[in-house]
C-alpha positions in Angstrom: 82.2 52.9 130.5 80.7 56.1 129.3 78.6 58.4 131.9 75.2 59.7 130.5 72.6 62.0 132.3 69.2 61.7 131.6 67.4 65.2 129.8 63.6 65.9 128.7 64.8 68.8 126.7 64.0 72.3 126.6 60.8 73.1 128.0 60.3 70.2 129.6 63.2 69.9 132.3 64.4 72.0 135.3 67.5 71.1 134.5 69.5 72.5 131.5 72.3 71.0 129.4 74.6 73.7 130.1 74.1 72.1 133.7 74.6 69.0 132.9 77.8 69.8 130.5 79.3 70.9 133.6 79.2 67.7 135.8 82.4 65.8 135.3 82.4 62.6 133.4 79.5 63.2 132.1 79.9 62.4 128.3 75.9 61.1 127.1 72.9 63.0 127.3 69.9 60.2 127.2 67.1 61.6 125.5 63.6 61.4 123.7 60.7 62.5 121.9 58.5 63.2 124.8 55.6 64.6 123.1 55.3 61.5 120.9 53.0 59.1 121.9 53.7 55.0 122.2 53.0 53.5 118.6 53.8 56.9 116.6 56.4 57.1 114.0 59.4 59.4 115.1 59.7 61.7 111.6 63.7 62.5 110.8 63.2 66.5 110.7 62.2 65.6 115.1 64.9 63.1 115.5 67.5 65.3 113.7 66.6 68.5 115.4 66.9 67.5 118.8 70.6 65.6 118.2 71.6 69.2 117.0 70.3 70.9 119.9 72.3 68.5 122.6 75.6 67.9 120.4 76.2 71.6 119.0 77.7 73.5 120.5 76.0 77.3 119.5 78.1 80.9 119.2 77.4 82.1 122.9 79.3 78.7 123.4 82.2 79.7 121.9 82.0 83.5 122.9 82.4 82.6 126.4 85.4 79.2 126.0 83.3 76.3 126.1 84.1 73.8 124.5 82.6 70.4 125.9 80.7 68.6 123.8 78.0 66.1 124.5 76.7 62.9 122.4 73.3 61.9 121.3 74.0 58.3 121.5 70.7 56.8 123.9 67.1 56.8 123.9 65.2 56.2 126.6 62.7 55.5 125.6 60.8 54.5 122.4 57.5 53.6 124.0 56.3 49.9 123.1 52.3 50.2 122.0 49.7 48.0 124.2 48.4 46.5 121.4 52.0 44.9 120.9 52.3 43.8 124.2 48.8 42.2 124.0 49.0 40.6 120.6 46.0 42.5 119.4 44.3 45.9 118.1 43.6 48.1 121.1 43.5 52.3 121.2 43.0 52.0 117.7 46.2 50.3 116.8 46.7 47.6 115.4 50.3 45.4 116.4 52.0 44.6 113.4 51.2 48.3 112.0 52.6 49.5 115.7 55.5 47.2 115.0 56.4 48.2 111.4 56.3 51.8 113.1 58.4 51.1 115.5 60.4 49.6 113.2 60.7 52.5 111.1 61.7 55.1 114.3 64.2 52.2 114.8 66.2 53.0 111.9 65.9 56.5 112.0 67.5 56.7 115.2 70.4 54.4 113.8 70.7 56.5 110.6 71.2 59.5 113.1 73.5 58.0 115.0 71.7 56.6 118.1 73.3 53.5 119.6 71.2 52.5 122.1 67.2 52.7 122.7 66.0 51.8 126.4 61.8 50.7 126.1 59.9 48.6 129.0 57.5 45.5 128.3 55.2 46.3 131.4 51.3 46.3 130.6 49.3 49.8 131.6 51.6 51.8 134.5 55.0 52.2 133.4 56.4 52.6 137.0 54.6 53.1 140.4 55.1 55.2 143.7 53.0 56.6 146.8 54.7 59.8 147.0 56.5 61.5 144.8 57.8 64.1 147.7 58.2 62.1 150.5 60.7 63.3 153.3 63.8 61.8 154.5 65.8 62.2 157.4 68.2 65.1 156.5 65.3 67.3 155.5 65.6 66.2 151.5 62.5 64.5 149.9 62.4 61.4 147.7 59.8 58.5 145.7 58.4 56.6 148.1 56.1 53.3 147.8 54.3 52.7 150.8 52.9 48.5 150.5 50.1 49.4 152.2 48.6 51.9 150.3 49.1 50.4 147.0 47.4 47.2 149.0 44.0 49.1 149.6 43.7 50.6 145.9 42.6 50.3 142.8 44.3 51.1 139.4 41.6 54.0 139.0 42.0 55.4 142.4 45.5 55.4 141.6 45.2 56.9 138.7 43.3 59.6 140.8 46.1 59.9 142.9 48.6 60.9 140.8 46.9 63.9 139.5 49.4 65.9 140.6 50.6 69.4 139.7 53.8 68.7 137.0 54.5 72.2 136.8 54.1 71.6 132.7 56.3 69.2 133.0 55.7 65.7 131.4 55.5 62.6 133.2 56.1 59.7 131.2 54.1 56.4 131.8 51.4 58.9 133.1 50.6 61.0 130.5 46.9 62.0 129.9 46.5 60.2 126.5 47.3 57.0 128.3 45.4 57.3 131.7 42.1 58.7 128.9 42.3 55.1 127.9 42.1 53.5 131.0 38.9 51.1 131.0 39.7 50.1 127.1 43.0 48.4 128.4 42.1 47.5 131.8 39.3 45.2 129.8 42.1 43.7 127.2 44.4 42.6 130.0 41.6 40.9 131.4 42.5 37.0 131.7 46.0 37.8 129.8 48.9 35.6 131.1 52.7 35.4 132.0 52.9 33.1 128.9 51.0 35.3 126.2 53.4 37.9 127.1 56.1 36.2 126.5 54.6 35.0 123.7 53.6 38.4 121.8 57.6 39.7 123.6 59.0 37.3 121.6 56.8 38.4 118.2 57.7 42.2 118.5 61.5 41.0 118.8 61.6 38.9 115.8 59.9 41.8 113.6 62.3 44.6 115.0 65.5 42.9 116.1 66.9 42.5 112.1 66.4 46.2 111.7 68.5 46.9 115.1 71.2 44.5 113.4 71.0 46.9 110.0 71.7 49.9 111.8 73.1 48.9 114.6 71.0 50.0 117.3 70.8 47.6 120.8 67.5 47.2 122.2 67.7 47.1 125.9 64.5 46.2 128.0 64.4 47.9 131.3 63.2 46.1 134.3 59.5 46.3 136.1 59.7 48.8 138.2 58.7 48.0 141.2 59.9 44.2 140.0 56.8 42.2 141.2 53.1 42.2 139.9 50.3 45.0 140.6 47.1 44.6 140.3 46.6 41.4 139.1 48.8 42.0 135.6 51.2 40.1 134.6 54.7 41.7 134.3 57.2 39.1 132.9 60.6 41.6 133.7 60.8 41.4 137.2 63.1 38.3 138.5 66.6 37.2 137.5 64.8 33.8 136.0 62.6 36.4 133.9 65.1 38.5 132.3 67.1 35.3 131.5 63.9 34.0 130.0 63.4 37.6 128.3 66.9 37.2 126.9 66.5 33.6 125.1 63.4 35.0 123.4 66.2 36.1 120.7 69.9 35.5 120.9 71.4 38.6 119.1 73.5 40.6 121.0 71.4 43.6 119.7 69.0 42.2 122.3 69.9 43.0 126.0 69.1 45.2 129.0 69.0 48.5 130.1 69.5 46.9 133.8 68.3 49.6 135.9 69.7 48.0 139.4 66.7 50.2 141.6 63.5 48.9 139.7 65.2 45.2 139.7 66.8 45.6 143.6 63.0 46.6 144.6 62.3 43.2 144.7 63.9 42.6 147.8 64.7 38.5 147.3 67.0 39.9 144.2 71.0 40.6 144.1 71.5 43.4 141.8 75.2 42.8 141.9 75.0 39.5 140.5 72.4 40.2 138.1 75.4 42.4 136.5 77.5 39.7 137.0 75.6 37.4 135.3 74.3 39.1 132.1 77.0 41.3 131.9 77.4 40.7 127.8 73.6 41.8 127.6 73.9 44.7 129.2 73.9 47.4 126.9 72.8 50.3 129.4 72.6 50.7 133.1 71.2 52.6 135.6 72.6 52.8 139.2 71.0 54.0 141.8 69.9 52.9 145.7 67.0 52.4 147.9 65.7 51.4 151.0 63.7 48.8 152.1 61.7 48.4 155.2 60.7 45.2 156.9 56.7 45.9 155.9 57.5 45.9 152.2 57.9 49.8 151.8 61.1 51.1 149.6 62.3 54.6 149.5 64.6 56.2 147.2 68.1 57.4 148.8 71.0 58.7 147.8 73.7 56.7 145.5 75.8 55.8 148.6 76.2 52.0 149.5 75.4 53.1 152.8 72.2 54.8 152.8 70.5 52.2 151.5 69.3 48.3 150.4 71.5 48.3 146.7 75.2 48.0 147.0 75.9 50.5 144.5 79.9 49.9 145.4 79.5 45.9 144.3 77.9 47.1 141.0 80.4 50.0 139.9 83.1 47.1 141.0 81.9 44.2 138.9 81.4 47.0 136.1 84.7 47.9 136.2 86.0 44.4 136.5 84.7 43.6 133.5 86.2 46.4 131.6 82.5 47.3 130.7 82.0 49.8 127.5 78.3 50.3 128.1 76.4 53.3 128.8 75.5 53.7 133.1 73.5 56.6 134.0 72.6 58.0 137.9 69.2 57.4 138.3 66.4 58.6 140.4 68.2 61.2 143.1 66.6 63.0 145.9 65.0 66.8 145.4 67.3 68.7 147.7 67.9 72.2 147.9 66.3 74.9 146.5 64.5 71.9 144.5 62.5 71.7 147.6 61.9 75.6 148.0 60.1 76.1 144.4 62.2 74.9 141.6 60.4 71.5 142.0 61.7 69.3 139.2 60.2 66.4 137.8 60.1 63.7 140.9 63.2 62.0 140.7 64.9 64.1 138.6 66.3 66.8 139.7 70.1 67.9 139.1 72.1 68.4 142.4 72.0 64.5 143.9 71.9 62.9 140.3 75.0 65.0 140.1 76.1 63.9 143.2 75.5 60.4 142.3 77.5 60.5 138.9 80.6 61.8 141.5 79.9 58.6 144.1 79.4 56.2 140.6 82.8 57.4 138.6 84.9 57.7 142.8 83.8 53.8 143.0 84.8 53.5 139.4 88.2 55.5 139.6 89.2 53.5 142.9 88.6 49.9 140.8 90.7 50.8 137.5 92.9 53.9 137.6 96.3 53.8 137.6 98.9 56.6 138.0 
């Protein structure tokens, strides 16, 4: 198993890679091209630059006896274009020129060394909370989705909603290109079903699977998150019977999962533990993390403890280990605690000190399944 931490790069994160080079086990730093918009061509220069600027280490490094290094070796994520998901030209694309580009970033990324690249299939909102700093118990602050809200609004009122201040920070699957296109999707979804989904899934996999195979990058879809439908879309991710069904669209094993075990466990009639059971040779990245559910359909992020929440992030980290699994598992969404909640606000969800925490819990539940004196 090899430990990776999730970076936005420099700029763009409160959290710096000499930070994360000092969390133990931590080997991967999972990155991207945040300023690149879904359906644009990665260039090599980009790609290359940004590999240099996580693996190398620089001469301050060495000046002061570090000598860590850190790999390159996941994307999350390579944005998948509307117009791919619906089959047809929309925001001025068209799919099978947003498929040869994809395409082309594909094997860039393998040229350069990249292993893995993490992407979603779900149409408009990429993910979807109430409150990005809502408060918890012990004084720390968390996402939040709160049923009832999302009940009484619209997409545009959500949209609204989210304006919030990202302290020049990006937010991905909210940024202002996408939400400035709004109405033009929200009318191409219109009467599009579980089945033409599928349908166009299975076309963008047959056009970009073969270059995977070439340079040996796995493709692995990450769940809906939250794992059930919004406002009237159809999101075709979501259920263990889904991601089976997304899985026999194409049989290579470049084809699998970046089973992130919060977005699928926020369905509350799923088991994330046997959904790792079960695909386990698909599984080419992971995510770990808990929440909490609450009897009127409300889910709170919490901290990677089995105990303080619904997931049982102990199960997972067991049946990983059992397996002897070589894949890539990151912490995911922690808890702003600290001086994250006094003015260093970090991007919501991640900031350092509780994903740190978490990879401690994640590698403690690993160490107690497979080491051996």
């Amino acid at each position: 198993m090899k430990m990776g931490f999730r970076w936005y790069g420099d700029g763009n994160d409160t959290v710096a890679l000499d930070d994360i080079r000092q969390i133990p086990g931590v080997t991967t730093i999972v990155w991207s091209l945040h300023h690149k918009q879904a359906g644009q061509v990665w260039t090599e220069d980009e790609i290359a630059e940004q590999i240099a600027r996580i693996e190398d280490l620089t001469p301050d490094h060495h000046a002061r006896g570090v000598t860590k290094t850190l790999r390159a070796d996941v994307v999350e994520s390579v944005n998948v274009h509307e117009s791919i998901k619906l089959g047809k030209t929309v925001l001025g694309l068209d799919r099978d020129t947003a498929i040869d580009n994809y395409r082309t970033t594909i094997a860039r990324l393998g040229r350069a060394g990249v292993r893995v690249v993490c992407y979603n299939f779900m149409p408009v909102f990429d993910w979807l909370r109430t409150d990005m700093f809502h408060p918890l118990p012990d004084g720390s602050t968390a996402l939040y989705y709160e049923k009832a809200i999302v009940d009484q609004m619209t997409p545009e009122s959500l949209i609204a909603s989210m304006n919030l201040d990202d302290g020049g920070l990006t937010l991905p699957g909210w940024e202002p290109e996408r939400l400035a296109s709004f109405q033009e999707l929200k009318d191409a979804y219109v009467g599009v079903t579980r089945e033409d989904m599928y349908a166009n899934y299975q076309y963008f996999l047959d056009a970009v699977i073969p270059v995977c195979e070439e340079y040996d990058v796995k493709l692995g879809v990450h769940p809906d998150d939250p794992a059930f439908d919004i406002f009237g879309w159809p999101r075709v991710v979501s259920r263990k019977a889904d991601l089976a069904r997304v899985l026999s669209l194409n049989p290579s094993p470049h084809h699998g999962l970046t089973l992130c075990l919060g977005s699928f466990g926020s369905n509350p009639d799923s088991d994330p533990v046997d959904a790792v059971t079960t695909f386990m040779d698909r599984i080419h990245f992971s995510h770990v993390r808990n929440i909490k559910h609450y009897p009127n359909g409300d889910f709170t992020e919490v901290a990677h403890r089995a105990n303080e929440g619904s997931i049982d992030t102990v199960g997972i980290m067991r049946a990983y280990a059992a397996a002897g699994y070589t894949g890539y598992i990151r912490p995911d969404h922690g808890r702003h605690l600290w001086d994250e909640n006094r003015g260093n606000t970090p991007r919501p969800g991640y900031g350092l000190y509780d994903r740190a925490l978490g990879v401690q819990y994640l590698l403690g539940c690993w160490d107690t399944a497979t080491y051996q004196a």
